[in-house]
N, C-alpha and C positions, 0 to 999 in steps of 0.2 A: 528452187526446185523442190520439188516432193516426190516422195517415194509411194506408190498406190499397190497395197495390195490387199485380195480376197480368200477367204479362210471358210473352209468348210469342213465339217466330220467328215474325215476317212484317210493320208501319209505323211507323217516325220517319218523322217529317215531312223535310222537306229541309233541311239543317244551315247558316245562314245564316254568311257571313263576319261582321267586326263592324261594317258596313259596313250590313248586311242584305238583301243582294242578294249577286249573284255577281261582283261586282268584283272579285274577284280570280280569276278564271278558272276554266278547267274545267282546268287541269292536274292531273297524280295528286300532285302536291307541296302544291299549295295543298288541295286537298279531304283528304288525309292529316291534314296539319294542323288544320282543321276537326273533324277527328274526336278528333284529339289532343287539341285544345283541349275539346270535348264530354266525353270523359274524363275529363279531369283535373279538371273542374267537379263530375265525380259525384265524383271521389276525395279533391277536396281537404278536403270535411268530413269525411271518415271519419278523416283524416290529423289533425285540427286535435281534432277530437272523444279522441282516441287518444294526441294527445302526441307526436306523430310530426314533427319540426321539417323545415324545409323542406331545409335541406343533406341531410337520413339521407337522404329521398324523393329526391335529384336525385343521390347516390352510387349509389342502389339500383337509378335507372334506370340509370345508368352503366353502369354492372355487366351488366345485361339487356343492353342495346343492343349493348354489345361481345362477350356471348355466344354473342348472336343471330347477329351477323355473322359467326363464326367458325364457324357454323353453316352457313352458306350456302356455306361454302368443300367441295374433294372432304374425302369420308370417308376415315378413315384417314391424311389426310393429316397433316401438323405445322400451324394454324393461321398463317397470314402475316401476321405483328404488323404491318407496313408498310401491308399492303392495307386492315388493319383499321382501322386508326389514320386512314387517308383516307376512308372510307366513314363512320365516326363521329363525327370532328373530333376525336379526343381522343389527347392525347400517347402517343405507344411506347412510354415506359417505362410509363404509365400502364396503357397495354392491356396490358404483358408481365406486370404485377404481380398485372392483377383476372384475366386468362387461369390462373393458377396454381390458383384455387380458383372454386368456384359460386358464384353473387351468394351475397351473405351475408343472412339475415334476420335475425331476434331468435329466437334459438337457446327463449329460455325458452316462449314460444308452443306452437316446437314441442315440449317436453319435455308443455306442460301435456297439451297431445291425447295424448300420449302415456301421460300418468298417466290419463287420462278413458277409454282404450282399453282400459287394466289394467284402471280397475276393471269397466266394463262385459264386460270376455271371463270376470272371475271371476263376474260377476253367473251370466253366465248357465253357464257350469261348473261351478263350484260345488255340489256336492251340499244342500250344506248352504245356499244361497242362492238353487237353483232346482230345479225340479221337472221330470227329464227334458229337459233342456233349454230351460224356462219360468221364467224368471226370478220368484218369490216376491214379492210384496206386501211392501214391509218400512217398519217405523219407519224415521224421521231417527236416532233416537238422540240419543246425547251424549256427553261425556269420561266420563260414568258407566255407559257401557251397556256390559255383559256377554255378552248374548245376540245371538241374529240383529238386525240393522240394517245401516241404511246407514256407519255412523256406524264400524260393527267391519268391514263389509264394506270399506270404503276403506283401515284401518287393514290391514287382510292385505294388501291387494294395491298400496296406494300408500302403505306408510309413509313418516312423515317428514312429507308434506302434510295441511294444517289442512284434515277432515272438509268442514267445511259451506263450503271453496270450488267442492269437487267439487261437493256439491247443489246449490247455487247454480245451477253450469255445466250439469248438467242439468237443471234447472227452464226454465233461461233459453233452452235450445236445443230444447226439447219433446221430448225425450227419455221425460220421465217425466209423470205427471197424477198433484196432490194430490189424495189423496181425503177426504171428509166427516171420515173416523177419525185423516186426519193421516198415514197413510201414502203410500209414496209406490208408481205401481204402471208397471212400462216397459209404454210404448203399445204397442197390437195391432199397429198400422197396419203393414203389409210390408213399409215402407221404412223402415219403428225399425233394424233390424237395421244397417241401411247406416252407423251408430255404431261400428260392432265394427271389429278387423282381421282376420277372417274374412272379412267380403265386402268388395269391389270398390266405388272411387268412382272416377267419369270427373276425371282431373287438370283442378284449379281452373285451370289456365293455358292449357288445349284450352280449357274452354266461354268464360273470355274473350277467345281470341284468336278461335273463332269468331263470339262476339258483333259485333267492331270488322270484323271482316270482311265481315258482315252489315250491319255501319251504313256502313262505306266503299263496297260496292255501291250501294248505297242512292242514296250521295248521288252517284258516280260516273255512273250511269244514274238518273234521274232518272222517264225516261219508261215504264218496264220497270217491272213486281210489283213492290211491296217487297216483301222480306225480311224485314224487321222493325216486329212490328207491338204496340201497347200496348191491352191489353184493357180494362182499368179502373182508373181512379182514383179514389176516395172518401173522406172521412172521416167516419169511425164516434166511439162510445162506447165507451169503457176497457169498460164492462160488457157490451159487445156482441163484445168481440174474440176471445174462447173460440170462440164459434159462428160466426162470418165463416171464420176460421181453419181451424178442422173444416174446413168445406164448402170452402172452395179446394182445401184438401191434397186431398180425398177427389176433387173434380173433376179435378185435374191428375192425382191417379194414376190415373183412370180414362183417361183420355184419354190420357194416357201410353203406358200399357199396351196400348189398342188400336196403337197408332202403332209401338211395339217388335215387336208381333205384323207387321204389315204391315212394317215393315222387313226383316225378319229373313224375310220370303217367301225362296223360293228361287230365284226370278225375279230376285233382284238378284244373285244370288252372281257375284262377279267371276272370270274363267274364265281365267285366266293365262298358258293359251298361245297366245290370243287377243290379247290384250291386255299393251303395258308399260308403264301408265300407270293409272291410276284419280282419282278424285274421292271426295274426303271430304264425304258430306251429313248433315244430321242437323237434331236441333230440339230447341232446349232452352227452359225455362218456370223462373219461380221467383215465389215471393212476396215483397212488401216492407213492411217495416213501418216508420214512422218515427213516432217520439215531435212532438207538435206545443207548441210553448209558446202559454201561456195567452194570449188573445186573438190568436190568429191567424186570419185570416178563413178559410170557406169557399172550398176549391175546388172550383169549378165542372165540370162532368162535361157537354160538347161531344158529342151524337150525332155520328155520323160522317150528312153526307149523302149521299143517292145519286145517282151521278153518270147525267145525263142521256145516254141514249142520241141 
């Protein structure tokens, strides 16, 4: 079973202390917190799921928090280990040491994107593995295969890595659709492309910090629009999930796409000698999938009522 749902800017509910009420006040400390806490609830199975022990996660914030802050200081300036060190809680030497280098991740992560980028930019360059800039229909292959596949195609462009983790990674990311013949063939869809490093993705660290931003409003003004709002939740059939799937990507790009065109009016173009200041707005949508274990109950799908005038 899996559990499918769709997320778009604008309602969370209102983010409860553990109290569940607002006992602990309307301060921006305590409702920060709040939010904090609501985070780290989504994060920590992803952490525990992954291997990821709890000291790496609380070094990595480390690392963040102290960067962040040395961010808020002038440009061009030297960072003020002193200042940081009080705004963070965390020892001088501590800050002077993580200030030296960018929070550190798992390096291999990133190397893997990187080998998945090779082969997808050969995919589609490649003479011999696309047509005109159309990437070819190709076998998996195998340690025996001679001719066009996936299998020679990874082997040019990411030697050294074992074939079918690359296919794997794109089976699992929708990258590609098996077909009837057992080939494998890269999707139409417009936003396939956004795989390569030819085109542009908006940095993972913008859309979450504008999410938390969205849910700290939220819960800061209370009586105001949300910002942030949850379309649906459901759970489907393993053999229903091909076609769920389709149809959200295909809704979201559509709906996308209008919003991009109205953004990008010229009516909003910011006029500079006007103005020394701006606001950053936007809207961002994603799908979720999660694996559900065997007897796990239905959840239940809450219409929204309408509120009485």
């Amino acid at each position: 079973m899996r559990i499918l749902k769709t997320f778009y800017s604008r309602s969370l509910a209102r983010i409860p202390d553990d109290k569940g009420g607002e006992s602990m006040g309307n301060s921006s400390k305590a409702t920060a917190l709040r939010v904090a806490k609501a985070t780290f609830e989504g994060l920590a199975p992803l952490l525990i799921q992954h291997g990821i022990r709890s000291p790496e996660a609380e070094a990595l914030l480390r690392a963040v928090c102290i960067h962040a802050a040395a961010k808020t200081q002038d440009r061009g300036r030297r960072p003020n280990v002193s200042r940081i060190s009080v705004k963070t809680g965390v020892d001088r030497h501590t800050v002077a040491a993580l200030l030296k280098e960018p929070p550190n991740t798992d390096k291999g992560a990133t190397a893997r994107r990187d080998v998945l980028s090779r082969v997808i930019d050969g995919w589609f360059s490649d003479p011999e593995y696309s047509d005109k800039g159309n990437p070819r229909d190709l076998d998996i292959g195998d340690p025996n295969s001679k001719g066009r596949s996936v299998w020679t195609l990874i082997q040019r462009y990411a030697p050294g890595v074992w074939p079918r983790l690359i296919v794997d990674e794109l089976i699992r990311v929708d990258y590609v659709d098996t077909l009837t013949n057992g080939r494998l063939r890269w999707r139409r869809a417009p936003s396939a492309k956004l795989a390569s490093k030819r085109s542009t993705r908006e940095n993972s660290s913008e859309l979450m910090r504008g999410a938390v931003h969205a849910l700290f409003n939220d819960a800061t003004r209370p009586d105001t629009r949300r910002a942030w709002r949850t379309a649906q939740s459901i759970e489907i059939g393993a053999q229903d999930l091909p076609l769920v799937r389709k149809m959200l990507r295909e809704r979201l790009n559509t709906m996308f796409a209008w919003i991009t065109d109205e953004l990008n009016s010229a009516r909003w173009r910011r006029d500079n000698a006007k103005a020394n200041t701006g606001v950053r707005v936007g809207l961002s949508g994603f799908t979720f999938e999660e694996t559900l274990p065997k007897g796990a109950p239905n959840e239940i799908v809450k219409k929204p009522h309408r509120a009485k005038r």
